[in-house]
N, C-alpha and C positions, 0 to 999 in steps of 0.2 A: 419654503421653510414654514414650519407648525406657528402655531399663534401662543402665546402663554395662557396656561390653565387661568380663569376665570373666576368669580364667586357665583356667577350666573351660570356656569358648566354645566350641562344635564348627566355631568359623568362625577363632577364632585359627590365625595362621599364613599361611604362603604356599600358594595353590592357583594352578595351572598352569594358562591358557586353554587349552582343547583344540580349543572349537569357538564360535563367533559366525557368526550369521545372516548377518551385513551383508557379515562379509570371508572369505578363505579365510585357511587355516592361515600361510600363504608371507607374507600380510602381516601378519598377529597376531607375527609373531615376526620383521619387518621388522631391527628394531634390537638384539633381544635375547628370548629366551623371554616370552612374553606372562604376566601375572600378575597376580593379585590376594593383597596382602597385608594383614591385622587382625592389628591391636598389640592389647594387653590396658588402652590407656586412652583408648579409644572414636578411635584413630584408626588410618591405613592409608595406602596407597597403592596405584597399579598402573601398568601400561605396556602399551600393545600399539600397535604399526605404530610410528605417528607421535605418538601419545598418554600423556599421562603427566599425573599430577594425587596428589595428598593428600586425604585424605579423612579426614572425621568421621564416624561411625559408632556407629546406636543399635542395642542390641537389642531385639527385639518377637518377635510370632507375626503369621503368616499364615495361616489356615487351617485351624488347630491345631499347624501346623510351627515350628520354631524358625526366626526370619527375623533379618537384618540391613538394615537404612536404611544411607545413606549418603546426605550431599552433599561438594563437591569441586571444587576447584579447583585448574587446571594449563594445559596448554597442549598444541593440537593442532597439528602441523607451525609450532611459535615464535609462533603466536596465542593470545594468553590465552583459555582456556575452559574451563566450570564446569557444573555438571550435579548431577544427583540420581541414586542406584540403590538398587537393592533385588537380595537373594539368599536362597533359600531355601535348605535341605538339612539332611543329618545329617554323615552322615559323605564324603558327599561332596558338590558344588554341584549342585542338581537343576536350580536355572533360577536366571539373572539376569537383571536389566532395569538398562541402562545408556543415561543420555542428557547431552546436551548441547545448547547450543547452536551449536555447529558439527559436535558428529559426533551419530549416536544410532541405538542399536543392542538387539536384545531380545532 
């Protein structure tokens, strides 16, 4: 079982999408700067294109890395839709895995 988000998190806070696999930049920031944000009590949100959702959010490791879980639920272009992700890093995001069931992306 994940740990409860932190004030000491190296994941608290808002981080900028810069880059995804699936789209280019031009659509990540369709509607407003693409973004991934962790609160300090295990929950978040984000937004990119068309996409937007709330998120609950544990902490763990991966690999020996400090990681974050999430799942989530919001809505892709006005369809409700809900997914699971995961993010590794320190001080900045090394990799995310973000999916859905209408969008999904690595």
């Amino acid at each position: 079982m994940g740990k409860f988000m932190s004030r000491t998190s190296v994941f608290n806070g808002r981080w900028r999408i810069v880059s995804m696999s699936a789209w280019d930049q031009e659509f990540i920031d369709e509607e407003e700067e693409g973004y991934f944000e962790f609160g300090q009590k295990n929950n978040g949100q984000f937004h990119f294109g068309y996409v937007h959702g709330q998120m609950d959010c544990r902490l763990t490791t991966r690999d020996g890395e400090a990681a974050v879980e999430w799942t989530w639920d919001g809505n892709d272009e006005m369809d409700p839709a809900q997914g699971r992700g995961w993010a590794i890093g320190n001080s900045t995001f090394v990799a995310a895995n973000f999916s859905s069931e209408a969008t999904s992306s690595g």
